[in-house]
C-alpha positions in Angstrom: -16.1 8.5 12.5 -14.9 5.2 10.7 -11.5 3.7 12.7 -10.0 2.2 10.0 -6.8 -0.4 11.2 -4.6 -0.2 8.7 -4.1 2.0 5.1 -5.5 -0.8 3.0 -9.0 -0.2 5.3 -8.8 3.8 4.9 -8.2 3.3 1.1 -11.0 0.7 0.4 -13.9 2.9 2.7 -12.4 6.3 1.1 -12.8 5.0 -2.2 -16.5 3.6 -2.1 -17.9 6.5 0.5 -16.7 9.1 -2.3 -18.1 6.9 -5.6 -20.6 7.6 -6.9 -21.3 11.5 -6.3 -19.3 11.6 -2.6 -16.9 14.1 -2.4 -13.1 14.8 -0.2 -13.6 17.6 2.2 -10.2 17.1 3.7 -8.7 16.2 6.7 -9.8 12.9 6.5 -13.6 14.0 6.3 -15.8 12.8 3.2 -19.0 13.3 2.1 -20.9 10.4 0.5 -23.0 10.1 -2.2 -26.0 11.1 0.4 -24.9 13.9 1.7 -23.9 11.9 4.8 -20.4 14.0 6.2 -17.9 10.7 7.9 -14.4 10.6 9.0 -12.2 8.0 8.0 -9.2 7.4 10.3 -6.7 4.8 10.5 -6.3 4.2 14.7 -2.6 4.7 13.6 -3.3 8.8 13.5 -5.0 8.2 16.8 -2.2 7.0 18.2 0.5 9.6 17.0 -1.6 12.5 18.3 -2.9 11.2 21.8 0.8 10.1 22.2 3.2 11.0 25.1 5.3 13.4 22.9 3.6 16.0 22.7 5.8 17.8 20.2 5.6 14.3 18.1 1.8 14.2 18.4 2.2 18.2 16.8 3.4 17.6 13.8 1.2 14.2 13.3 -1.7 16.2 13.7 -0.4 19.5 11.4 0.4 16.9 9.1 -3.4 16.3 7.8 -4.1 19.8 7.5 -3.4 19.5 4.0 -4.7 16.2 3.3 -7.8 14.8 1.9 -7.4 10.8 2.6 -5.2 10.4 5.5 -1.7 8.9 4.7 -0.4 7.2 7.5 2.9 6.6 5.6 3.0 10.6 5.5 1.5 11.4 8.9 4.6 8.8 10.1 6.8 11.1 9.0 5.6 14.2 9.6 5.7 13.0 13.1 9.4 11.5 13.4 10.2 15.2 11.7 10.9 13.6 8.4 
């Protein structure tokens, strides 16, 4: 797993892991031009899910299901029930 800090460090990773031959597999997972399977997460989506609120950590965590590169931005909202 790559902890990525913020969405500019998820996009920047996501985009040169999948160059090249690499591939989305969703849910934040990516293959790379190797074959090598990695997980790109902004701590952000950490956060959300390990949170307090458990009803609030829910929907953060449905919210990827349909996801390839995680969107903080969207998980966000997702997870205030926007």
């Amino acid at each position: 797993m790559i902890a990525c800090g913020d969405q500019a460090e998820t996009d920047r990773l996501w985009t040169a892991l999948t160059a090249n031959g690499g591939s989305e597999l969703g849910c934040g997972w990516l293959k790379d031009r190797w074959g090598v399977i990695w997980q790109v997460t902004p701590t952000r989506l950490l956060e959300l899910v390990t949170g307090p609120d458990r009803d609030r950590a829910a929907r953060a965590l449905a919210s990827i299901g349909n996801m390839g590169k995680i969107n903080i931005a969207e998980v966000e909202r997702a997870a205030d029930g926007a």
